[in-house]
C-alpha positions as CSV (number, residue, x, y, z in Angstrom):
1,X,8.7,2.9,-9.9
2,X,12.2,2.2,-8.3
3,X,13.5,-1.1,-8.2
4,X,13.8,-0.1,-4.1
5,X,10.3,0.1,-3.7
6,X,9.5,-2.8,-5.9
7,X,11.8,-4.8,-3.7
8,X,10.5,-3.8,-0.9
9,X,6.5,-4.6,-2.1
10,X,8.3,-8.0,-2.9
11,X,9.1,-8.9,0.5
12,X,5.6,-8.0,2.2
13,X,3.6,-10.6,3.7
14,X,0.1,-10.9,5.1
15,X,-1.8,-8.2,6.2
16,X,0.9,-5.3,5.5
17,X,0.2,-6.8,1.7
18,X,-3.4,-6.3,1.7
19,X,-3.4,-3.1,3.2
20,X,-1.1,-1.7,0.4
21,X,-3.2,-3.7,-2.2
22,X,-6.4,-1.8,-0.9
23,X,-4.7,1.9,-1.0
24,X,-3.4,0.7,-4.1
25,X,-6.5,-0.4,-5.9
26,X,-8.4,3.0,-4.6
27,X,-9.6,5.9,-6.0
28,X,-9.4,7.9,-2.7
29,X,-7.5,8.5,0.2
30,X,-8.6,5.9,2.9
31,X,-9.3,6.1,6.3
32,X,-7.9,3.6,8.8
33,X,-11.2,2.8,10.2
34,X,-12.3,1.9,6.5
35,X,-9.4,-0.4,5.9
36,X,-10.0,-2.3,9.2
37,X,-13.9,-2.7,8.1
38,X,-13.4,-3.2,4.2
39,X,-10.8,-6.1,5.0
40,X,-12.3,-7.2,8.2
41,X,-9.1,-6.5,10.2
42,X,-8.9,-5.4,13.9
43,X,-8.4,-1.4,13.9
44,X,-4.7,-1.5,15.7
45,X,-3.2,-3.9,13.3
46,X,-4.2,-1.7,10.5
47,X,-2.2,1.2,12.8
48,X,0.7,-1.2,12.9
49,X,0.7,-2.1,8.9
50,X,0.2,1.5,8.3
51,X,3.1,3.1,10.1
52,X,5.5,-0.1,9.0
53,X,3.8,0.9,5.1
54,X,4.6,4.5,5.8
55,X,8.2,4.0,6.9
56,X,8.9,2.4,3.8
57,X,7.6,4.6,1.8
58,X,4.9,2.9,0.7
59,X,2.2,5.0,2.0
60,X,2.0,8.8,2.5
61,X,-0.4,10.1,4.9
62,X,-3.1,12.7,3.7
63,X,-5.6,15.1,5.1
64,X,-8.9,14.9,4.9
65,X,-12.2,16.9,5.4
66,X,-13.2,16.7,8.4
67,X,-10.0,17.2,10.3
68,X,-9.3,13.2,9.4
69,X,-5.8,11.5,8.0
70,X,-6.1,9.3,4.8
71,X,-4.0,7.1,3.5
72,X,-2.8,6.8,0.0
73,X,-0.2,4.4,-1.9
74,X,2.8,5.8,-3.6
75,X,3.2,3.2,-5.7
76,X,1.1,2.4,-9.3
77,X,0.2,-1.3,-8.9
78,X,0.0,-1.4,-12.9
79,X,3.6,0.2,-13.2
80,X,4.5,-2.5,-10.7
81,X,3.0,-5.5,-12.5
82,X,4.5,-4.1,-16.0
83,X,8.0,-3.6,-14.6
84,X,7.9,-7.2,-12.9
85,X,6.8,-8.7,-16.5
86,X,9.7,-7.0,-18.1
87,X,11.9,-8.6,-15.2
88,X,10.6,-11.8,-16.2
89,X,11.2,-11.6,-20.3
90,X,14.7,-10.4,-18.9
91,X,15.6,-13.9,-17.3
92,X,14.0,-15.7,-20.5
């Protein structure tokens, strides 16, 4: 993972965190409609998170069957967690 994108999941707050928690934690593309029911959000906030997500490239945008969009992470929440413990033994 680059150290950019690490940054970046560093700064989130609130729900754009979840949201990227969720995708991250999945083993399938995700639906919008899914995300606002799994973590009991309202449907345009998990629009808003999304598209902020995406243009950080965070999230990528999928198709599915069905003629609907998904949404995946582009980041590997266990590469994050190993490359932020190795941060840590750094500073040590």
């Amino acid at each position: 993972m680059s150290s950019r994108i690490g940054n970046t999941v560093l700064r989130l707050r609130g729900g754009s965190l979840k949201v990227l928690s969720l995708l991250s934690i999945s083993h399938r593309p995700l639906r919008p409609v899914e995300i606002a029911e799994i973590l009991g959000m309202p449907l345009n906030d998990v629009g808003k998170y999304l598209v902020r997500l995406g243009s950080k490239g965070l999230v990528s945008k999928v198709d599915m069957e069905g003629n609907s969009t998904g949404y995946v992470s582009n980041m590997d929440i266990l590469e994050m967690l190993l490359d932020h413990e190795r941060r840590l033994r750094e500073l040590e």
